[in-house]
C-alpha positions, 0 to 999 in steps of 0.5 A: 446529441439525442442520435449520438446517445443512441447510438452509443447506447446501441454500440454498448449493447452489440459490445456486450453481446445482446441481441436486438432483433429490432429497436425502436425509441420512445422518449416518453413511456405512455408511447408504448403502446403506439409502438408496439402497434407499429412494430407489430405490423412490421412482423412482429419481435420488436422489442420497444425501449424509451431513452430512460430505459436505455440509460439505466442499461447503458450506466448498469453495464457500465457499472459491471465494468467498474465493478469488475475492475475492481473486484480484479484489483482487490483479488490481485493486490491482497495475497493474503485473502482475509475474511474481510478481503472475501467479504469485499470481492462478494460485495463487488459481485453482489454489485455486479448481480444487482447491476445486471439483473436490473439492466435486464427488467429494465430490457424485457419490460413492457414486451409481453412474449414467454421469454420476456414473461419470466425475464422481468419477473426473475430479474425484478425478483433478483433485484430485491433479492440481491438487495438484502443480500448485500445488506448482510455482506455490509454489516459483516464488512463493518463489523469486520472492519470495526471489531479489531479480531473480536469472536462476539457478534454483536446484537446489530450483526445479528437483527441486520442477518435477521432482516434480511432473510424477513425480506427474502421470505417477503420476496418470495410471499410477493411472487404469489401474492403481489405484497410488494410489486405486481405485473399487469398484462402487459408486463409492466412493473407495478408497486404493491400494497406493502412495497414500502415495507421492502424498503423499511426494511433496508432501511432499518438494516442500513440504520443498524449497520450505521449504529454499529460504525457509530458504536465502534468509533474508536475502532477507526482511522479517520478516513476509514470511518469517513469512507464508511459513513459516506457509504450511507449517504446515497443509499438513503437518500435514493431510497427515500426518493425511491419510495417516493417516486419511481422513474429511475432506479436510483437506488442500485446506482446508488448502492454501487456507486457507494461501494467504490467510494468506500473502497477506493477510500479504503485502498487509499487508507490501506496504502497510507497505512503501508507507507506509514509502516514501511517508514517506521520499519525503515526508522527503526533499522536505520536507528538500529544500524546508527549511532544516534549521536553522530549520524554514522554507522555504529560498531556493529553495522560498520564491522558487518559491512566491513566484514563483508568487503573483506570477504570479497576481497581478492588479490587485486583489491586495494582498501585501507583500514584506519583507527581515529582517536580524539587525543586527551579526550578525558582531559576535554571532558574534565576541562570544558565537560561532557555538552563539548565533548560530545560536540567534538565527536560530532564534529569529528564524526562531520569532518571524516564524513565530508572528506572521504566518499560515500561508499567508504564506511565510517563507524563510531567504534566506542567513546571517542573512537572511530574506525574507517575502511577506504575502500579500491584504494591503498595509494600513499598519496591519497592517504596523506591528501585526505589526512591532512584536510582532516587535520587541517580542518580540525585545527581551525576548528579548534582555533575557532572555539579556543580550545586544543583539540587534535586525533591521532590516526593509524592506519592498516594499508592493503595494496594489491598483491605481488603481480596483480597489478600486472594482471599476472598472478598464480593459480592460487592466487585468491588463497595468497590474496586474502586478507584477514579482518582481524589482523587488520584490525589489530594492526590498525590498532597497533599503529594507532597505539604507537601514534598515540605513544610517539607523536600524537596528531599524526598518523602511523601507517602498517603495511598488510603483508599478503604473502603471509598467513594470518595467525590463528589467535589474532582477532577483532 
């Protein structure tokens, strides 16, 4: 198993391009020493690292991945780049800074030549660094997050930014004065006096940042506060183990690891937040294109889609276009008032849904009107057939209920033109082949007063002529 982590470890380092001119593996770090005088007998240039070392190096680069991934995936899934989105991918290349500078003061260490010299002290730097810089970009990302577009920072944003540049002055004071860390000879990394005044400040930066979330609650979906109070979780725990003791760097792994955490929940946050407004979007056109009464297409939906199959008719398309009326419908509600009158449209409505197909059109044109386009065909057959299941239908149901309830129909027929189903035709077939909205429209209409007229609970059919022109002054 130990061999099999080993050369794990080696393939990522060949995998991301680092050189190791020589390696050797020391399970305990009090090793150290014995190895260094072993490969310094063997030439020298070897570089010495324990297991623990190669496990951070090994987790970190691991961690630059995820966090490129990341970093990608935000930049390509918002088009829009807000200053909340910007702040995100800076976190993500923070994370990926913070990774890398720590997998190299954990590579050089314990080596004593002028590269690895400058190596542990400029990676270690960068590490602090990078740590307070991050703090900012947090807070900034929460008040982003919880301030809903208000211009006023507030104290918090402002002492954690004042925080942070206290910490890079300190860092840099360090570099001179060992204040929070010191090298000895042999480029081991040491804690200094004031070590755990770099982590109160953090701290402190983290407990501001928690204040702000906290104040701004009400600001918040639940799972984006969640998301957020759960980025505070590991941090703190791996700085306060952190100060404590030192073997792993837990607190970059910690950091990061939060941060993917929060942004995966905020991904999720963010898509449920899409569906919820597409759905509402959808909700809305559809209660805008119904009539909420009976479940179809109100007038004017229906006549915009009537409207645009007539336009794209041409002489060898077939449709018929019909008017519905509930007869006596006054008289119904008068009799058994308006709860059965509505009920008898909504069965209607039912009735003329269940018979014709489903890329018919059916609208409520008004009151206890309908109006329906059968589309690709003008066959007599077919009109009858289905008329009589809707009449059929809707005398049982009047049976059943004991009441005298019955439509009259009429019907606008539009069979194809003259020769088109022979597939012969003129030229000018598509001017001789159009048909005229409007004029069906009142046709229908016209078939539908005679009905009413003559013989109630029936139906009257008008055949559309297409050889003639459709009159200027007849109109829906």
């Amino acid at each position: 198993m130990t061999e099999a982590w080993i050369f794990a470890c080696g393939f990522l380092f060949c995998h991301f391009g680092v050189t190791l001119p020589y390696l050797e593996v020391s399970w305990h770090t009090k090793e150290v020493d014995k190895f260094s005088t072993q490969a310094a007998s063997r030439g020298g240039g070897g570089r010495i690292m324990t297991v623990r070392a190669m496990f951070h190096i090994c987790m970190e680069l691991w961690g630059i991945f995820i966090c490129l991934i990341c970093a990608g995936g935000i930049f390509i899934a918002t088009p829009q780049k807000t200053r909340r989105t910007r702040i995100k991918i800076l976190m993500q290349i923070a994370c990926m800074l913070l990774l890398g500078t720590d997998a190299l003061s954990w590579y050089f260490r314990v080596d004593a030549d002028k590269t690895a010299y400058y190596m542990v002290r400029i990676s270690n730097f960068s590490v602090f660094c990078i740590n307070y810089i991050f703090m900012s970009f947090f807070a900034t990302y929460v008040w982003l997050t919880v301030s809903k577009h208000q211009h006023r920072k507030p104290a918090a944003l402002r002492a954690v930014y004042a925080l942070s540049v206290i910490g890079i002055l300190l860092l840099i004071i360090t570099q001179f004065t060992g204040l929070f860390y010191y090298f000895d000879d042999h480029n081991l990394y040491h804690r200094g006096n004031f070590y755990l005044l770099s982590q109160a400040i953090a701290v402190l930066g983290i407990a501001l940042c928690l204040f702000m979330l906290i104040s701004y609650r009400k600001n918040l979906d639940r799972i984006i506060f969640l998301s957020m109070m759960s980025f505070f979780v590991l941090p703190v725990l791996a700085t306060i183990y952190q100060a404590l003791a030192y073997s792993f760097s837990l607190q970059c792994l910690a950091i990061v690891i939060s941060t993917q955490i929060m942004f995966v929940m905020d991904t999720v946050e963010m898509n449920m937040r899409f569906h919820s407004q597409q759905a509402a979007y959808e909700k809305a056109r559809y209660e805008a294109e119904h009539d909420g009464m009976t479940g179809l297409l109100n007038k004017e939906a229906g006549w915009k889609h009537m409207r645009k199959y007539f336009d794209r008719m041409d002489s060898h398309d077939e449709a018929m276009l019909m008017f519905v009326d509930i007869d006596d419908f006054k008289t119904i509600n008068d009799t058994y008032g308006h709860t059965v009158g509505d009920f008898w449209i909504r069965e209607v409505a039912s009735q003329l849904r269940h018979i014709y197909r489903q890329d018919d059109i059916i609208c409520r044109y008004g009151g206890d009107e309908f109006i329906a386009l059968i589309r690709n065909t003008a066959s007599e057959q077919v009109l009858e057939t289905t008329l009589g299941m809707f009449f059929q239908q809707l005398a049982r149901a009047s049976e059943q209920h004991g009441q005298d309830v019955h439509c009259s129909v009429g019907v606008c027929r539009i069979a194809a033109a003259d020769g088109a189903s022979l597939g012969t035709g003129s030229a000018d077939g598509d001017a001789i082949g159009s048909v005229d909205f409007g004029q069906c429209v009142a046709q229908a209409d016209l078939a539908l007063y005679e009905t009413k007229r003559f013989s109630k609970g029936t139906f009257t059919v008008y055949n559309y002529d297409r050889s003639q022109p459709a009159p200027a002054n007849i109109r829906a």
